[in-house]
C-alpha positions, 0 to 999 in steps of 0.5 A, a space after each residue: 575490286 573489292 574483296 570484302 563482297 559477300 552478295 551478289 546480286 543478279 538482274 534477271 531478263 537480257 542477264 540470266 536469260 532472253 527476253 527484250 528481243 521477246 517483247 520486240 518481236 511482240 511488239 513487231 507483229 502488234 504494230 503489224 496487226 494496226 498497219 491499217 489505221 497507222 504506219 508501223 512505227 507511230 503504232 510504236 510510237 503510241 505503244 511506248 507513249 501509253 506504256 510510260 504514262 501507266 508504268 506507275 500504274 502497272 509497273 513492269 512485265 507482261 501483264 502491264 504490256 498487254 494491257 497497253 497494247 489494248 488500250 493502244 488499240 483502243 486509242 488508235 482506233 478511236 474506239 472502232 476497233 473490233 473484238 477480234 482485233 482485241 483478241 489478237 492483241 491479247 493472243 499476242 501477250 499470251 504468246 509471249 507469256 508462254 516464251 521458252 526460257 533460254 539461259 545466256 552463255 556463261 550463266 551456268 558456267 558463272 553461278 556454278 563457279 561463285 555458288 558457295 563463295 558468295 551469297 547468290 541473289 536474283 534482283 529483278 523487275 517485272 510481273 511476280 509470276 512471270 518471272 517465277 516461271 521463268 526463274 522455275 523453268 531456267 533451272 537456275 533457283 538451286 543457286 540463288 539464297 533470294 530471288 526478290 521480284 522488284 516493283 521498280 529499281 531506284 535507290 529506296 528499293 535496293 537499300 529495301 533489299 539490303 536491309 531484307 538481306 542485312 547487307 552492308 552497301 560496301 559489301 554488295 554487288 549487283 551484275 546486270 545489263 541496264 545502266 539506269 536500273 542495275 548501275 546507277 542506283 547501286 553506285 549511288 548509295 554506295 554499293 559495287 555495280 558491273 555492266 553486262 551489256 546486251 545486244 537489245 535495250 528497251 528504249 525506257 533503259 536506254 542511258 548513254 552517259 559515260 561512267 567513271 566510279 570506282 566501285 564500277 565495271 563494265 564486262 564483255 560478259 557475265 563470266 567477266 566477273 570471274 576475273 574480278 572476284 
C-alpha cells in the first residue's frame, strides 16, 4: 500500500451506515400497494425504468425517489389512480426519510484509529439534506475535515473534489462499497481505491467485472484498512 496517503475519503450509505435495504423495504411495500394494477415485480420493474430515465433530472436520494414513485403510479394507472393512492406513496417516502441511522460495525472503531493520522473526508452521493441529517445524527461529523454531498460520482467529480482539497491523486484514498461509483473512477485518474462490499446493492451500482489495479483492494470490512495503512 502506499504510504504517501494523506486522505481518505469515505462513501457514506451501505459504508458508514444502513440504507439500501431502507430503500428496498420501500420499494417492497409500494409495489405492494399497486398489486392490483400489476404484478410486484413489473411494478419494480417500471419504478427502476422511470428512476434511470429522470436520474439527470433528480440525481440521487430520497426526494428523486418519491417523485418517481409518483409518476410510477401515475403511469401504471394510466392516470386513474386516486389521491389516496397518491398519499401512501409519499407516506411511503416520508417514512424513510425519517429512518434511524444505524452506523456499520467497525465504522467508529476505524474513524477513531485514522483521526488525527489522515485528513478525514465524507464523499457521497444523494439528497443535500438528507444526507446532512444522517451524517448529524450518526455522530460521526467530529471525525471528517469535509463532508462533500456529490451530485454524481464520475471522474470530473472527484478531480472536482481534489482540487477543492488540494490533493494530489497519488496521495488520495476513497473506501466504499459500490464499484461503479467509489472504485472505478478513482482508479481512473489515478487515485488508490478499497471495495468494502455490502450484502444489499441497487440494481444502478451493480458491476460484476473483476479488478486487477495496483492501486486496488477489496476488504471483508471497513476495519480492513487498518492492515493497509
Amino acid at each position: 500500500m502506499n504510504n504517501n496517503i494523506t486522505t481518505i475519503a469515505f462513501d457514506a450509505d451501505d459504508t458508514l451506515w444502513i440504507n439500501e435495504p431502507y430503500f428496498q423495504e420501500a420499494e417492497k411495500e409500494f409495489c405492494i400497494l399497486l398489486e392490483d394494477y400489476l404484478p410486484q415485480h413489473s411494478v419494480s420493474q417500471e419504478l427502476f425504468k422511470t428512476e434511470m430515465k429522470n436520474l439527470h433530472l433528480y440525481g440521487y436520494g430520497v426526494k428523486g425517489f418519491m417523485l418517481c414513485m409518483i409518476e410510477t403510479v401515475s403511469i401504471i394507472s394510466n392516470n386513474t389512480a386516486s389521491l389516496e393512492l397518491i398519499n401512501k406513496t409519499i407516506e411511503i417516502g416520508h417514512e424513510l426519510l425519517q429512518k434511524p441511522v444505524e452506523l456499520l460495525d467497525g465504522v467508529t472503531e476505524t474513524l477513531e484509529n485514522l483521526k488525527g493520522k489522515y485528513r478525514l473526508v465524507v464523499a457521497t452521493k444523494g439528497d443535500l439534506l438528507d444526507q446532512e441529517r444522517k451524517l448529524k445524527k450518526s455522530g460521526l461529523q467530529e471525525y471528517f475535515h469535509h463532508i462533500e454531498i456529490m451530485s454524481d460520482k464520475k471522474e470530473s467529480d472527484y478531480q472536482k473534489l481534489l482540487k477543492h482539497l488540494d490533493c494530489r491523486t497519488e496521495h488520495f484514498l476513497m473506501l466504499g462499497n459500490s464499484i461503479k461509483s467509489d472504485i472505478l473512477p478513482v482508479l481512473e485518474i489515478g487515485g488508490f481505491a478499497a471495495h468494502i462490499p455490502y450484502h444489499v446493492t441497487w440494481n444502478h451500482e451493480q458491476h460484476d467485472l473483476q479488478i486487477e489495479h495496483p492501486n486496488f483492494m477489496e476488504l471483508k470490512n471497513i476495519k480492513g484498512i487498518l492492515d493497509f495503512l
